[in-house]
C-alpha positions in Angstrom: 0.0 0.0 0.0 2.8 2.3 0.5 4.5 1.7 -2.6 1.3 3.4 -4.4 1.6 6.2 -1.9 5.0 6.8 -2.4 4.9 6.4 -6.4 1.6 8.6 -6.9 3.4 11.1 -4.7 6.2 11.4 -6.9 3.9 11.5 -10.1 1.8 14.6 -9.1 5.1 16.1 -7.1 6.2 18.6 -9.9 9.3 20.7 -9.6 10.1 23.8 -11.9 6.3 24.8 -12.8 4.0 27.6 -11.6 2.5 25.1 -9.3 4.7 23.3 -7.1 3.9 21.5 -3.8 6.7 21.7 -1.5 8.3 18.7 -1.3 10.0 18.6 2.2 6.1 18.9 3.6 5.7 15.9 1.8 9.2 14.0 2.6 7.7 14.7 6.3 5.3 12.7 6.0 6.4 9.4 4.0 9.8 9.6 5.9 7.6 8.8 8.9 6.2 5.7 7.9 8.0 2.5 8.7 9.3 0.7 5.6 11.6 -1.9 5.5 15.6 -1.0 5.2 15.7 -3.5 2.2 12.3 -1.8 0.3 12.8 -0.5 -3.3 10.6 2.5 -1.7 13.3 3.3 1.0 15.4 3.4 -2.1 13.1 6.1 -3.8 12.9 7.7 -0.1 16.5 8.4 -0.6 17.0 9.7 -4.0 13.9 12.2 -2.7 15.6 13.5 -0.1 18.3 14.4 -2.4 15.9 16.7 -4.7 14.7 17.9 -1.6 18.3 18.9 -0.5 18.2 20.7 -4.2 14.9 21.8 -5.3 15.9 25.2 -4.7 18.3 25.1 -7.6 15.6 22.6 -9.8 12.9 25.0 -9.6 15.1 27.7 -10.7 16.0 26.2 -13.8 12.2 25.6 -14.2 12.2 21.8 -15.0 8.3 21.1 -15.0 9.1 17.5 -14.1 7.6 15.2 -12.1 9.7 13.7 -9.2 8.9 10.5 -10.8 10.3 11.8 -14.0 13.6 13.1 -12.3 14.2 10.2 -10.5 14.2 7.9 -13.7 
């Protein structure tokens, strides 16, 4: 259930366009739920956390990609 949390999270999560959803609100919360060290979503988790750590510098270069999209 948490994998189509996490991966319909990173489809609507949009970085660069006039209407973007700040994405350490988000991290917050999916950080907080417990998933498994070995998960392919704690993997995702991670590579989040490092747009997070750079979305200032994404959304200046006005990407209009999906963290989904970024990610791949």
């Amino acid at each position: 259930m948490y994998e189509v949390i996490v991966k319909g999270m990173q489809a609507k999560l949009y970085l660069g366009s006039e209407h973007d959803i700040p994405i350490d609100e988000v991290y917050i919360y999916i950080s907080n739920i417990h998933i498994e060290a070995d998960s392919e979503i704690k993997k995702d988790l991670k590579y989040l956390d490092i747009i997070n750590k750079h979305s200032s510098k994404l959304k200046k270069v006005r990407l209009n990609m999906s963290v989904f999209q970024i990610i791949r």
